[in-house]
C-alpha positions in Angstrom: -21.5 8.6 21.9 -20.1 7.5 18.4 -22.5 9.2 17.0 -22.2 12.3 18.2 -18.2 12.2 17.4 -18.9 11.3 13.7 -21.6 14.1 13.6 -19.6 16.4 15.0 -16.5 16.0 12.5 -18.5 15.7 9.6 -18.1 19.9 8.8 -14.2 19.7 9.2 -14.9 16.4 6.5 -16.9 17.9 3.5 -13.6 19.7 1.7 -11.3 17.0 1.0 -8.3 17.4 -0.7 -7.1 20.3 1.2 -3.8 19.3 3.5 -4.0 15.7 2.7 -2.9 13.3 5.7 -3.9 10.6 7.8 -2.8 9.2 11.2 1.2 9.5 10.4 1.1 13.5 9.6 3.4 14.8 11.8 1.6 17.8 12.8 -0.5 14.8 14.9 2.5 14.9 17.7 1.7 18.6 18.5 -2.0 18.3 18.2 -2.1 15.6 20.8 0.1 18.3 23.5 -2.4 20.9 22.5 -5.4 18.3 23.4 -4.0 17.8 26.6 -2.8 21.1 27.6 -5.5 23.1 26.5 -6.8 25.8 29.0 -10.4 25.4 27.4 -12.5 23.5 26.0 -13.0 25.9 22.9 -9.3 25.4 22.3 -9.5 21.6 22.6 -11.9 21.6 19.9 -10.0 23.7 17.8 -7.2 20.8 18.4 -9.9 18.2 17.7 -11.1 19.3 14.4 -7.7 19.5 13.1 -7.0 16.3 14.3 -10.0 14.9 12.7 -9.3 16.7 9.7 -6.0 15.4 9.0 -7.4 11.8 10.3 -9.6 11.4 7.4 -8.3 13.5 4.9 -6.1 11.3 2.5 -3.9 12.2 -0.3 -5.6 10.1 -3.0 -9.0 11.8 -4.2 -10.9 9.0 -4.8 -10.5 7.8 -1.2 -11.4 11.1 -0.1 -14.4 10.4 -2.6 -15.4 6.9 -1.3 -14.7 8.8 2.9 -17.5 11.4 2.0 -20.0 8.7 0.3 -20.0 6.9 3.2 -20.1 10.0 5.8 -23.2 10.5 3.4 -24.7 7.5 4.0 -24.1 7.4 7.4 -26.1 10.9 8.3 -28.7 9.4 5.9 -28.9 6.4 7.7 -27.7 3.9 4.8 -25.3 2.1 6.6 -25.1 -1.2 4.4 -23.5 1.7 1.5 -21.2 3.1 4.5 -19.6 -0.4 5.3 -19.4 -0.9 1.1 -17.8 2.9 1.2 -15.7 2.1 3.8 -14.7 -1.2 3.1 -13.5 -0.3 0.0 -11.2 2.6 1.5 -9.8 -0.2 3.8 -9.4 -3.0 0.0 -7.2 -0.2 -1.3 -5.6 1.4 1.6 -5.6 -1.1 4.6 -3.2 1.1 6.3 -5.7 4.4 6.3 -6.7 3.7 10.0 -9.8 6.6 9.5 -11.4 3.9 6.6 -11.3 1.3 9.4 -12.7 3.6 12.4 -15.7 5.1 10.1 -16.3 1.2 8.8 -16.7 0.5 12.8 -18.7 3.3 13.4 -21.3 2.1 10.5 -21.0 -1.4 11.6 -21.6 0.2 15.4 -24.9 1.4 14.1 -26.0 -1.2 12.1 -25.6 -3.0 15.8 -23.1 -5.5 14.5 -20.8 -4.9 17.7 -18.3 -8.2 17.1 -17.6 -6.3 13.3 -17.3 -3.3 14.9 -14.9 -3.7 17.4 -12.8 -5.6 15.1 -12.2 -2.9 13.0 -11.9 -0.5 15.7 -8.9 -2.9 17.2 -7.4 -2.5 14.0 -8.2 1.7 13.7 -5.7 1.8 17.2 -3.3 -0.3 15.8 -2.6 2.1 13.3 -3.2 5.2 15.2 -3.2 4.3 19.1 -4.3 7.8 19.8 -7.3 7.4 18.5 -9.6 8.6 21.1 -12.8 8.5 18.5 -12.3 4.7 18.4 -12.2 4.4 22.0 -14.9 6.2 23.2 -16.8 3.8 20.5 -15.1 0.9 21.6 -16.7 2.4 25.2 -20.1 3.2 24.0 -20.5 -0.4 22.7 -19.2 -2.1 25.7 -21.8 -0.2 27.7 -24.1 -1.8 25.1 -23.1 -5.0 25.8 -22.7 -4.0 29.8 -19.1 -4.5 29.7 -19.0 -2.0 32.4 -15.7 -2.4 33.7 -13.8 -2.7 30.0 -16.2 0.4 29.1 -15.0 2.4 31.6 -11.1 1.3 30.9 -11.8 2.2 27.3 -13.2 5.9 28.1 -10.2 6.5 30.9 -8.1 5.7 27.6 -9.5 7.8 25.8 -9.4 10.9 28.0 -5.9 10.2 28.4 -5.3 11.4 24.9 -8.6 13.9 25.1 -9.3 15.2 28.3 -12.2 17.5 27.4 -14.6 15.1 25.9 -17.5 16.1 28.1 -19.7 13.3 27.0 -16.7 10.8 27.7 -16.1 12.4 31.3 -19.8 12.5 32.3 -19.6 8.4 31.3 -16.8 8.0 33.3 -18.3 9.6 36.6 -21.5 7.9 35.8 -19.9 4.2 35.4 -17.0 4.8 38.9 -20.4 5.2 40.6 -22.2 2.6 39.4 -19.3 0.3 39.7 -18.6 1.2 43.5 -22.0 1.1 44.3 -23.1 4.3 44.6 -26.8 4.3 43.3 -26.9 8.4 42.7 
């Protein structure tokens, strides 16, 4: 499920520079009310990408720089130069939550799941409506079969994005599992 998220923000991701934020823009407040109120799903990801957008999109251009070398090496499957990408985002701007989450989802792929939540513990810290770094944290709870924290994890992060379909179908999936219901 990280995966997909990362994938999926990538084309709101390749023109930095334009609207520079991160997670303490305060379009954010209204963006979040949109997510949650939306009448469809096509107007939910409308919300999403802008959220995303502003998420990684930082007002110093050689952040923005380092964020689209390591989106890079992420699609091309080079995660060792994501986490250097991304890890240097975080040496300069520790408070850029978006350098922590994308670190965590390169360390999520790599498999390293102790690194990765680490740094997605410190993504919500900085931006607690994160609901990319907890349907991660969820995806690699399921990995470990944390079943019960994955599913508190993806309840959380419907909360703040109600129309992730990939998140919902996870959550039905796991109340079943977990009450016993083998279908």
């Amino acid at each position: 499920m990280l995966l997909p998220i990362v994938v999926a923000a990538l084309p709101f991701l390749a023109w930095p520079g334009h609207g520079a934020a991160d997670q303490t823009d305060q379009r954010l407040p209204a963006l979040f009310e949109q997510l949650k109120t939306a009448a469809s799903d096509e107007a939910a990801k409308t919300a999403e990408a802008q959220i995303w957008k502003i998420w990684t999109d930082h007002p110093n251009p050689e952040i923005n720089a380092l964020m689209l070398r390591g989106l890079h090496a992420m699609a091309d499957d080079e995660e060792d130069t994501a986490v250097a990408a991304f890890g240097e985002i975080i040496q300069r701007e520790p408070n850029f939550a978006e350098g922590w989450n994308k670190r965590a989802t390169a360390y999520f792929l790599m498999g390293d799941f102790d690194a990765s939540v680490a740094d997605i513990e410190r993504t919500l810290q900085l931006e607690p409506h994160h609901f990319g770094a907890l349907s991660g944290l969820g995806q690699i709870y399921l990995e470990l079969d944390r079943k019960p924290a994955a599913l508190k994890a993806f309840e959380a992060a419907l909360a703040i994005d109600p129309h992730l379909a990939s998140v919902k179908a996870a959550v039905e999936s796991l109340k079943k599992e977990l009450q016993g219901d083998p279908t």
